[in-house]
Every structure is written in structure tokens, then in C-alpha cells.
C-alpha positions, -999 to 999 in steps of 0.1 A, spaced: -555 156 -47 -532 127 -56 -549 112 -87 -535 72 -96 -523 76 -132 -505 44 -135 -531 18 -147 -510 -10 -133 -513 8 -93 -550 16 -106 -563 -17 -107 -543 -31 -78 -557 -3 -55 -589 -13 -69 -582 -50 -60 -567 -46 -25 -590 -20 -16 -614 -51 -9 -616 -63 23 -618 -100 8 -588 -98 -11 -563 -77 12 -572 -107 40 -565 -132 15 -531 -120 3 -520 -116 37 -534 -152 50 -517 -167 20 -480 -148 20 -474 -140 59 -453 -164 74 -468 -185 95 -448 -170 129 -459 -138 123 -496 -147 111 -505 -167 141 -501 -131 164 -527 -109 142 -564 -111 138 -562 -108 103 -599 -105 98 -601 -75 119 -580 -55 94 -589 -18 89 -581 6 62 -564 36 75 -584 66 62 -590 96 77 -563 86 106 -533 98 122 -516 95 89 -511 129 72 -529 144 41 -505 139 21 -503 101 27 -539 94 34 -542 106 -3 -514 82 -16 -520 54 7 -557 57 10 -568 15 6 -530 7 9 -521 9 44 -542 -13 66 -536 -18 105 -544 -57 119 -548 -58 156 -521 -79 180 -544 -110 192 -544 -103 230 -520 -69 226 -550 -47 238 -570 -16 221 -537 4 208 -513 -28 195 -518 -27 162 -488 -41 132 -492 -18 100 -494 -29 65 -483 -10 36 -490 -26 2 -471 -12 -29 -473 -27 -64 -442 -26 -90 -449 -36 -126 -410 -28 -134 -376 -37 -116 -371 2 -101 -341 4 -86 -343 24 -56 -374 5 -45 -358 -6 -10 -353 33 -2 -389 43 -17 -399 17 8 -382 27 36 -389 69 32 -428 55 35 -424 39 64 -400 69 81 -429 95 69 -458 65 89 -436 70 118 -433 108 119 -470 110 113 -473 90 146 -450 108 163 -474 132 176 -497 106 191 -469 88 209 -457 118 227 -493 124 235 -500 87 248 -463 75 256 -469 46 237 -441 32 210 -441 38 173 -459 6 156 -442 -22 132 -451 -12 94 -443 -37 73 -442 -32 37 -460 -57 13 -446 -58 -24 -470 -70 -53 -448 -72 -84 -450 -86 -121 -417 -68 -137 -407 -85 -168 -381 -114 -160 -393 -116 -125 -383 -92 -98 -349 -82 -93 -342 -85 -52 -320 -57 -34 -314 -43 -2 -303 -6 7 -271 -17 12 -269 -31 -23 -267 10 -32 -242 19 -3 -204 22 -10 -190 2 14 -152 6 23 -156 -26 45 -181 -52 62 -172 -30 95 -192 -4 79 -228 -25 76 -236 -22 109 -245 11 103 -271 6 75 -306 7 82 -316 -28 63 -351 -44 71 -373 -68 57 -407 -68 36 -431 -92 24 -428 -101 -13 -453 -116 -40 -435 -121 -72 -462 -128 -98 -445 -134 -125 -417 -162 -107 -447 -176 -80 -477 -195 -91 -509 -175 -83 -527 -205 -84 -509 -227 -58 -521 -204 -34 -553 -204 -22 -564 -162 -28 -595 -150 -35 -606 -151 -68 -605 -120 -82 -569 -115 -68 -556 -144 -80 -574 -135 -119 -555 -104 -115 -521 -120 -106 -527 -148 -134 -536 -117 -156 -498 -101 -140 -476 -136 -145 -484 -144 -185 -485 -103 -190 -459 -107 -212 -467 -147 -220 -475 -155 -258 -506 -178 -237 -521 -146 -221 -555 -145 -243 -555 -180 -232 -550 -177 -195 -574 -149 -197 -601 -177 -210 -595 -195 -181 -594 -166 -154 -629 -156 -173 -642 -186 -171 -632 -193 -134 -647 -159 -124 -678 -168 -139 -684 -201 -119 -674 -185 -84 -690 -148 -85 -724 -136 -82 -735 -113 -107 -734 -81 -90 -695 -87 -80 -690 -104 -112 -702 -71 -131 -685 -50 -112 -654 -67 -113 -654 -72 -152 -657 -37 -157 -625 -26 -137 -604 -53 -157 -611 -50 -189 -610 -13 -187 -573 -18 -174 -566 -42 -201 -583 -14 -227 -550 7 -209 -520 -18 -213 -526 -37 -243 -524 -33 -278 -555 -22 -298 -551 -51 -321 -546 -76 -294 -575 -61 -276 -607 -72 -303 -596 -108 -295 -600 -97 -252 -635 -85 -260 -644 -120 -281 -635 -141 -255 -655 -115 -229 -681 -120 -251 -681 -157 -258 -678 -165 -217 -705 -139 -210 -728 -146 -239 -755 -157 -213 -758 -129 -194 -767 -96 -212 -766 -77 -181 -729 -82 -183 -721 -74 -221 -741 -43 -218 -719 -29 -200 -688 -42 -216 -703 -30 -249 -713 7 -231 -675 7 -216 -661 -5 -249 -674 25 -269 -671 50 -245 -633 41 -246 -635 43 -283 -647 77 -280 -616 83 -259 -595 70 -277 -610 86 -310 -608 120 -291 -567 116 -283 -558 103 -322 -574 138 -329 -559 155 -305 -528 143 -318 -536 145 -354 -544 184 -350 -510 183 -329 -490 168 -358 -506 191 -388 -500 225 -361 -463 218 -357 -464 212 -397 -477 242 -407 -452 259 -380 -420 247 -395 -432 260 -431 -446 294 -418 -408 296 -401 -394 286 -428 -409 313 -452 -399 340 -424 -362 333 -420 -353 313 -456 -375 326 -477 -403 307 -502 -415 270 -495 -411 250 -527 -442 226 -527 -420 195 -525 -404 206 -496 -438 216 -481 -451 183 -492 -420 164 -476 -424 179 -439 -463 172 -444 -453 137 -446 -436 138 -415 -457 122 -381 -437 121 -349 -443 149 -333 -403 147 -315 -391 149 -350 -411 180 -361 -402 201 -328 -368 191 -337 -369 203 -372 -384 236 -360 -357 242 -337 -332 235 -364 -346 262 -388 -334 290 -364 -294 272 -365 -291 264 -402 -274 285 -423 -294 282 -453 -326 263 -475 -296 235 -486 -289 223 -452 -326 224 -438 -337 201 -466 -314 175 -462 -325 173 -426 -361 171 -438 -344 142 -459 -326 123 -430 -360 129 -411 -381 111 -437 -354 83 -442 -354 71 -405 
């Protein structure tokens, strides 16, 4: 089962996976002379389709189908919406190997029903530092001459830069545009501010079930992508713009030390991981160079990245004697 890791794609599933908000985005970015052809409120999610496993478990709440106003039961134009938090380079090729493996998973149908393969259009949600980085696939093709670029398959797709666009200019749904306010100051020195005001904004237009509900999902992305420190002042202002409902700080407060607890659990983890791969490089040590002088044993103890202590331990197999391992143990503890 495909499992989202990314916390970035995590909440954006969670976001676009909404009805409201998928209908929103598209109402706002579509140009207008494609818009006025689809029955955007009709939109379906495309689970448990024609689309393989293999997709279904990628895609599932990120491909949507919106039916062709007047084009009868089978005209349908595909949406694909895929979220970059970095400028990845080959994202014109990811983009275009998605919408080969859509068609092939169609393929079957259209030989059964004659009809054509349908339009997929790819929708790109991004808040890379800087702004998004624009390229086509024939940015990445060696061209020997412009004769040549006939023979590229270049296409269009929709894009949504957060970060260089103003979230609220547009007229989305709230709790997309908190989350693309949250994605343009990401890296802003105002974000705790903004975060007030998205807060606050959320407040006012939600009911409490959504607002709960909603609350939850962010701030246990924001528990994921920002700093601990920076963090404490996220749950004051939850807590100040929530103070009047308990309902909601209850289960801020629950989700707030049940991450603690997960987050206790990793240190640990890590911790036991550090002091292991200490006591490793001194029992090695003793086998092939002979007795551990305390200061040298106390030196490696002082050492915490774990890259620098599997590194050590290779290097006690290649030295040629006690002399030379120190002094790495020295240039360790001096970096």
C-alpha cells in the first residue's frame, strides 16, 4: 500500500480530498475558455475506477473527472493535482509519465467501447522557496536545431504558485486558501503572524465540527515542518484564538502530547542509537588496536552524529595503528 510520507503532500491530499476545496481551486485557476465547458460541481474522485492499483493507491483524492456540459454520459476532462514544496527538476516528465500511465490504464476500456482516450490535465500546487522555477520537457532535451522541436511531446498544465500568487486575491475556500497563506510566508519572518490571521479567519467562517477537524490536520502538519522552538509560540496563538471553545483545545492539547510522546520516543531511539555505535567503535577498537585509554573512550563518548561515528568505525579496520585513529577522533570532535 502506498503510504503518503511527505507531510507537505499529506496535508494537501487532505485538503483537496474535499469536495469544497478541489471545486474551489479549479473555479478560481481554470481559464475561463476551458471552465465554461465543464460542470465543475459534478466533479468525482476517481477511486476504485479504471485506473490501476498501483495509481488508485497514489492518486486516490488526486485525480478527479468533471463531466463535458452537454458531451453526454462518457465525456469526461481528467484532473490530476500534484503538489511540489521544492523546484524538482524533472517535474514536466514526472507529469507527463502520470498522464502516459492514465492513458494506458484506459486503454482497455477504449478498445472495448471505441471511444477516445480523455484530456488529463495536470494541476500543480507549489510553494518552493523563491517561487517556482517554470520548465518544459524540452528545457532537458539536447537540441541540435529548432527543426528538431517538432518532435518533442510538450503540453501544458495548470499552475498555482503559492509563494509568487496572492492566496487571498482569489476567492478559494477557506480552508484552502489558510493552507496556501500557511505555503506563501512558509519561509516569511511574518509567518506566526499570518498564522494569527488565517486562525482567526477560520474561526469566523467554520462551524465547529469542520473547524475541529480542520485544526487538527494543520497543526499536526505544522508539529512536522517546523522547528520545536518555533512551534510553543504556534500552540499560543492556537490557544489564544481558541480560548473560547474547549472542545477545540482539548484536542489540540490530546494531539499536542501524543506528539510529544512521539517525539520523546524517536530522541530515545536515537539516543540508544548514538551510545550503541559508541560502545561499537571502543569494543573494535580493543579487538584490533589493543587497550582503550579512558580519554580516548571518553572522547568518542562525546561524539553525537551518528554519520560521524559509522565513519569512525569503518576507519578502525584501515588505520594502521592507535596514533592515527586518535587524531581522527580529534578532527571528529573539532568539526
Amino acid at each position: 500500500m502506498f503510504v503518503v510520507n511527505n507531510p507537505h503532500d499529506k496535508i494537501f491530499k487532505h485538503i483537496i480530498s474535499n469536495r469544497e476545496n478541489a471545486v474551489s481551486l479549479l473555479e478560481n485557476i481554470l481559464p475561463g475558455n476551458i471552465q465554461k465547458h465543464l460542470s465543475l460541481q459534478e466533479i468525482y474522485y476517481e477511486k476504485d475506477t479504471f485506473i490501476s492499483k498501483e495509481l488508485q493507491e497514489k492518486y486516490s483524492d488526486l485525480l478527479t473527472s468533471v463531466p463535458v456540459i452537454g458531451g453526454g454520459q462518457e465525456a469526461n476532462i481528467y484532473f490530476l493535482f500534484e503538489h511540489k514544496s521544492t523546484n524538482e527538476a524533472n517535474t514536466p516528465i514526472q507529469l507527463l509519465r502520470y498522464i502516459l500511465a492514465i492513458w494506458d490504464s484506459y486503454d482497455n476500456i477504449c478498445r472495448e467501447t471505441g471511444n477516445k482516450l480523455p484530456i488529463v490535465i495536470p494541476v500543480l500546487i507549489t510553494h518552493a522557496r523563491g517561487g517556482w522555477q517554470e520548465r518544459k520537457i524540452s528545457d532537458y532535451i539536447d537540441l541540435p536545431s529548432e527543426e528538431f522541436r517538432a518532435y518533442i511531446p510538450e503540453f501544458d498544465f495548470i499552475l498555482f504558485d503559492s509563494v509568487n500568487e496572492d492566496p487571498e486575491a482569489y476567492d478559494f475556500a477557506k480552508s484552502l486558501q489558510a493552507l496556501l497563506l500557511i505555503w506563501k510566508y512558509f519561509y516569511s519572518p511574518e509567518f506566526i503572524q499570518v498564522l494569527k490571521k488565517v486562525f482567526q479567519s477560520l474561526k469566523q467562517v467554520y462551524p465547529e465540527l469542520k473547524l475541529k477537524d480542520f485544526l487538527e490536520a494543520i497543526l499536526s502538519y505544522l508539529y512536522a515542518v517546523r522547528d520545536e522552538e518555533e512551534y510553543i509560540d504556534i500552540y499560543k496563538v492556537a490557544e489564544k484564538e481558541f480560548s473560547q471553545g474547549d472542545e477545540y483545545m482539548g484536542t489540540i492539547a490530546e494531539m499536542f502530547e501524543r506528539k510529544g510522546e512521539q517525539r520523546g520516543e524517536q530522541r530515545g531511539v536515537k539516543k540508544g542509537e548514538i551510545k550503541n555505535s559508541q560502545e561499537m567503535i571502543i569494543s573494535a577498537f580493543q579487538n584490533r588496536l589493543g587497550i582503550v585509554k579512558p580519554t580516548l573512550a571518553e572522547k568518542i563518548r562525546k561524539i553525537q552524529s551518528l554519520e560521524t561515528l559509522h565513519s569512525l568505525f569503518n576507519q578502525i579496520f584501515v588505520v594502521g595503528d592507535k596514533s592515527e585513529f586518535e587524531k581522527l577522533v580529534d578532527e571528529a570532535l573539532e568539526e
